[in-house]
C-alpha positions as a LaTeX table, in Angstrom:
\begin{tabular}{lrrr}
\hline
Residue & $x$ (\AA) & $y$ (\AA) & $z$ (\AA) \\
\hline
Unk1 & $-21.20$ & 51.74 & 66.67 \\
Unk2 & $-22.29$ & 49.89 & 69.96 \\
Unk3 & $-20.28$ & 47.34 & 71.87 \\
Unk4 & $-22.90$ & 44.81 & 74.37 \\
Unk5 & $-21.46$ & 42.28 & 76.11 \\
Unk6 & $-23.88$ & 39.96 & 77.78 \\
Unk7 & $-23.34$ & 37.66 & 80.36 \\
Unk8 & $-19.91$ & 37.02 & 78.99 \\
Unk9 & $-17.92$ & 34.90 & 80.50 \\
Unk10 & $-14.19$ & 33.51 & 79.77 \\
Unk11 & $-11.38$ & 33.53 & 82.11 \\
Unk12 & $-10.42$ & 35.19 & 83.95 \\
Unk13 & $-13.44$ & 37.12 & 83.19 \\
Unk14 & $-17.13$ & 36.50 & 84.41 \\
Unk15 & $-20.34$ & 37.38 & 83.97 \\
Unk16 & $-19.67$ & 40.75 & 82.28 \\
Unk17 & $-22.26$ & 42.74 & 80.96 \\
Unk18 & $-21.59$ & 45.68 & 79.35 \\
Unk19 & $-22.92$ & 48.25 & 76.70 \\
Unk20 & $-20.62$ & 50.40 & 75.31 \\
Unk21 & $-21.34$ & 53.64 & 73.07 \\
Unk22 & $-18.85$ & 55.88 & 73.87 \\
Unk23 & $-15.00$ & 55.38 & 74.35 \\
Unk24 & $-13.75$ & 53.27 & 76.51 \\
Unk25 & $-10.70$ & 52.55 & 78.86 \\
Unk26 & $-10.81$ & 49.27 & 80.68 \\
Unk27 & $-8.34$ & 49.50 & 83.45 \\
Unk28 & $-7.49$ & 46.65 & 85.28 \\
Unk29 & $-3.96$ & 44.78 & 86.70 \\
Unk30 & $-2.01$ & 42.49 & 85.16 \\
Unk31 & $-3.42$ & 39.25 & 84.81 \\
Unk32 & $-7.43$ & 39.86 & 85.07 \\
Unk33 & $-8.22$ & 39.98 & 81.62 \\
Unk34 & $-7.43$ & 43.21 & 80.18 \\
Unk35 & $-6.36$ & 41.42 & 76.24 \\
Unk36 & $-8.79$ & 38.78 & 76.94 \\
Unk37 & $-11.91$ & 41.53 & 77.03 \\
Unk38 & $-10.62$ & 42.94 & 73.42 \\
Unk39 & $-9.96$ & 39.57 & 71.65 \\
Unk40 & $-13.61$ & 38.58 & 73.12 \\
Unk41 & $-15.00$ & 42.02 & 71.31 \\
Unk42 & $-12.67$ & 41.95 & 68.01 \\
Unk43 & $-14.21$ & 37.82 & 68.09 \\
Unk44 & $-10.79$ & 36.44 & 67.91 \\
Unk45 & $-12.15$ & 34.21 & 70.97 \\
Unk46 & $-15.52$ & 33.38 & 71.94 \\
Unk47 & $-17.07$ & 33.38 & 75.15 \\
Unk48 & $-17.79$ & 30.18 & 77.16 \\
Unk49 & $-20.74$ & 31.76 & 77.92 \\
Unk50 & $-23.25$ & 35.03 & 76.89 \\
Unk51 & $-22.92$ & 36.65 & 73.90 \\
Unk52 & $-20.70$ & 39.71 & 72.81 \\
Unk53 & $-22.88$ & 41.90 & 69.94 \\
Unk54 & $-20.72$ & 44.51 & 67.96 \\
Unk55 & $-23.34$ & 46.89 & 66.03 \\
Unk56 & $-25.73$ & 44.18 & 66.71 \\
Unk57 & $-24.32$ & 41.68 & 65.29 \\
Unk58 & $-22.93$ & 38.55 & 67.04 \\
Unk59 & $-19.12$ & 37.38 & 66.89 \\
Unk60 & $-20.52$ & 34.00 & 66.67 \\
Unk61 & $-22.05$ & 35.04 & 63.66 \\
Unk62 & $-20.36$ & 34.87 & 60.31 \\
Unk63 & $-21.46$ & 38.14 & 59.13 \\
Unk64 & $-19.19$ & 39.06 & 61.84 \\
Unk65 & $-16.17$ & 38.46 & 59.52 \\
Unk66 & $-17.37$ & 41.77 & 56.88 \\
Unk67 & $-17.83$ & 44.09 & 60.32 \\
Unk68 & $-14.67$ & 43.55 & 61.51 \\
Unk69 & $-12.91$ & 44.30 & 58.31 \\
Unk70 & $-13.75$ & 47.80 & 59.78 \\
Unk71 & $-12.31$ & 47.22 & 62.70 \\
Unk72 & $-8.45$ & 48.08 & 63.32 \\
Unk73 & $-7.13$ & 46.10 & 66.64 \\
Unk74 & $-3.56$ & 46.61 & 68.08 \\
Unk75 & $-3.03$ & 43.54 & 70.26 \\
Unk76 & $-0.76$ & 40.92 & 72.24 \\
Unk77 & 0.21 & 39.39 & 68.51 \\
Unk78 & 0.25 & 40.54 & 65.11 \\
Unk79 & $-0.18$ & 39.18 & 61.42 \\
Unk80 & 2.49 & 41.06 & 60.15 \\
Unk81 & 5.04 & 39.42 & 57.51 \\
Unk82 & 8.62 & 39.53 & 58.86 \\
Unk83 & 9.99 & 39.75 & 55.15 \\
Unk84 & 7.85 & 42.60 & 54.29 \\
Unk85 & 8.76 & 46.39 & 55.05 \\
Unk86 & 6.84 & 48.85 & 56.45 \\
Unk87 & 5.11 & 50.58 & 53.53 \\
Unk88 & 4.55 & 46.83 & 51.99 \\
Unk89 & 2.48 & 46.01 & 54.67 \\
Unk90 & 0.67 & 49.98 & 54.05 \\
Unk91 & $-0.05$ & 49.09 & 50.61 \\
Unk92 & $-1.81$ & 45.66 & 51.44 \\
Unk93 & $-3.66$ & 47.22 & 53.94 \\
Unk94 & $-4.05$ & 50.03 & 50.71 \\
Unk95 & $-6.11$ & 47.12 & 48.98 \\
Unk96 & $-8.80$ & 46.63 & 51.40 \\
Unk97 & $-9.14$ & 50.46 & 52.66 \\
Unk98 & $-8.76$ & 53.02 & 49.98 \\
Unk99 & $-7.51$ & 56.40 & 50.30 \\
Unk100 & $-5.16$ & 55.30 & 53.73 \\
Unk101 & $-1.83$ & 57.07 & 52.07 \\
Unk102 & $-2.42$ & 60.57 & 53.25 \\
Unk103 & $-3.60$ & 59.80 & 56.90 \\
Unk104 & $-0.49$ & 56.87 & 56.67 \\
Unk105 & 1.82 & 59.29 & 56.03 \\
Unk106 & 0.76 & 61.74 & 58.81 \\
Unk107 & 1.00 & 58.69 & 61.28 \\
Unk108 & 4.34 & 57.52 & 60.74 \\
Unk109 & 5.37 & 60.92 & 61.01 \\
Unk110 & 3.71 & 61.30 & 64.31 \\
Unk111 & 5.06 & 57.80 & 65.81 \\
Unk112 & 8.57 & 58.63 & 64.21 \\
Unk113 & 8.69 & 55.88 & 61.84 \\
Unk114 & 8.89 & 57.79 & 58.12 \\
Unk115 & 12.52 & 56.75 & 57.89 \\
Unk116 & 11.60 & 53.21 & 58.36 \\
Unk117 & 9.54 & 53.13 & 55.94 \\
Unk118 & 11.71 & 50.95 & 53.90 \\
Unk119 & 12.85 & 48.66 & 56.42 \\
Unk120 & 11.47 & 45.11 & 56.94 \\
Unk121 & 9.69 & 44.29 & 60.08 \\
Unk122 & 12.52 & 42.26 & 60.98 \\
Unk123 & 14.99 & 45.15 & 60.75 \\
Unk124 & 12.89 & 47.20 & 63.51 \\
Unk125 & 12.91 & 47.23 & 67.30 \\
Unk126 & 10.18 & 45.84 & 69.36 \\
Unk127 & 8.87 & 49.83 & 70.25 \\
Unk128 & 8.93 & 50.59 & 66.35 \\
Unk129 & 6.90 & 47.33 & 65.58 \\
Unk130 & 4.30 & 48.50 & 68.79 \\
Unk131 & 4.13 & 51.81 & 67.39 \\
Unk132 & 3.42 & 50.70 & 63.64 \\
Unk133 & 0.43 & 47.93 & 64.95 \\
Unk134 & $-0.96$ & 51.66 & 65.78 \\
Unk135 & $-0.71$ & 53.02 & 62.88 \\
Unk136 & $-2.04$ & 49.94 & 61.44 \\
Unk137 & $-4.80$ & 49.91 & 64.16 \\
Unk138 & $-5.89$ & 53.15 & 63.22 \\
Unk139 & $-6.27$ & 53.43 & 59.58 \\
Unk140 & $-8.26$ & 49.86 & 59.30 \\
Unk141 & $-10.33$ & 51.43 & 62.40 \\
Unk142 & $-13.75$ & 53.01 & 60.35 \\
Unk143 & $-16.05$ & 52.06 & 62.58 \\
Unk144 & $-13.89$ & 50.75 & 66.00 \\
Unk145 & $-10.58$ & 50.96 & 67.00 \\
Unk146 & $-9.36$ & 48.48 & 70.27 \\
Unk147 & $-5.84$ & 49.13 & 71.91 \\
Unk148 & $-4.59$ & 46.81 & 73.77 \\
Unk149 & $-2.19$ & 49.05 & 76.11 \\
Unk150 & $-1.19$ & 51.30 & 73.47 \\
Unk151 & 0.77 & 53.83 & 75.39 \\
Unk152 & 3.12 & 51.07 & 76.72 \\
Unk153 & 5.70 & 52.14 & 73.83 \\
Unk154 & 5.15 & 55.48 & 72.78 \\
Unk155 & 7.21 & 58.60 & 74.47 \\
Unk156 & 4.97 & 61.01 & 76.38 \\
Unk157 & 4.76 & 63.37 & 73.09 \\
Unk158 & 3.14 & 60.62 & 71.04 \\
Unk159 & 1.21 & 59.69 & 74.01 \\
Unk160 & $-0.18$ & 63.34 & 73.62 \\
Unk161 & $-0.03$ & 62.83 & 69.84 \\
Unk162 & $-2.23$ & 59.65 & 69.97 \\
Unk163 & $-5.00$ & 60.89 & 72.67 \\
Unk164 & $-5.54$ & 63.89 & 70.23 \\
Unk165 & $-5.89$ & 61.10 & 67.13 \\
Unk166 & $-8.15$ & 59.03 & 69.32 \\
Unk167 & $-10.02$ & 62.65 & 70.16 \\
Unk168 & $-10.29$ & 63.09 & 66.48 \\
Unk169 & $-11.34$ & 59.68 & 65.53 \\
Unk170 & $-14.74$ & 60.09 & 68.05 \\
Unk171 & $-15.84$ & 63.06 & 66.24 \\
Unk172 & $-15.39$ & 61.78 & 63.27 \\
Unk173 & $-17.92$ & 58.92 & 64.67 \\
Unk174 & $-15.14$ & 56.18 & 65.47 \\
Unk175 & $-15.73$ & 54.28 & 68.40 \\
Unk176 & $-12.90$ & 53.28 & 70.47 \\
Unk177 & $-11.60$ & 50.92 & 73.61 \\
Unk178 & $-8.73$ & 50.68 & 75.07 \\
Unk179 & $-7.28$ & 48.62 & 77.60 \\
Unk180 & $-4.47$ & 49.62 & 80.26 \\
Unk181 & $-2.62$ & 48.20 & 83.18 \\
Unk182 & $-4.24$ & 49.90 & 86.50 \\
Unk183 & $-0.20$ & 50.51 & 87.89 \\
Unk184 & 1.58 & 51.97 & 84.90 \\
\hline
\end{tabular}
């Protein structure tokens, strides 16, 4: 997996260029662009300028769309369905990523969130909800994972806990990027 950003510009960032082959952690203050860099790379916006290639592909390019089924992306807003409980929303993402049970299991048990398993999304607090785009994040992440200031939630065991998944994920030839405020 490579990440190139070329010449990319879209406020508040410009003229970034960028290759990226190994993980990443993009630290910057609030308010210069940390989400704006991974919604520019998962191609939920484009840039006003330049071009942003993932594995060589454009996010301008509609091919784009079967890459970044292999993507998992934790950020700013999520597609989750409020009426739906946890494992619900495991089982959909079931259908598009086989064999996600085991490794679901072992990350809810991690984040603390195996006795929620039946609640709704409504049900749960903000932190739970942070902590289950994670675990989301990470089991649709096969070839990149993107964090959007994931340890903003999690206690400073599951901080450990998800530096030591991330560790994993790179050997296993998962590329990741996370983003994080400069002061926290």
């Amino acid at each position: 997996m490579r990440i190139e950003l070329r010449e990319v510009s879209y406020p508040p960032i410009v003229k970034l260029n960028l290759k990226l082959e190994v993980p990443y952690i993009y630290l910057k203050p609030t308010g210069e662009g940390k989400s704006t860099f991974l919604k520019l790379i998962y191609g939920e916006i484009l840039p006003e300028e330049g071009e942003v290639l993932v594995d060589g592909i454009s996010t301008r390019n509609v091919r784009f769309a079967n890459l970044r089924q292999a993507i998992g992306y934790s950020g700013e807003k999520d597609l989750f369905i409020e009426e739906n409980t946890l494992d619900e929303h495991l089982e959909l993402l079931s259908l598009l990523n086989r064999n996600v049970w085991e490794e679901a299991e072992q990350l809810m048990v991690k984040f603390g969130l195996s006795v929620r398993r039946n609640y709704m999304l409504c049900e749960i607090s903000k932190r739970e909800r942070e902590k289950f785009k994670l675990v989301v994040a990470i089991l649709k992440g096969k070839k990149l994972i993107l964090l959007d200031e994931p340890f903003l939630y999690l206690t400073t065991d599951e901080k450990v806990k998800l530096w030591h998944i991330l560790v994993e994920k790179w050997d296993d030839g998962v590329l990741w990027v996370i983003t994080q405020n400069q002061y926290r």
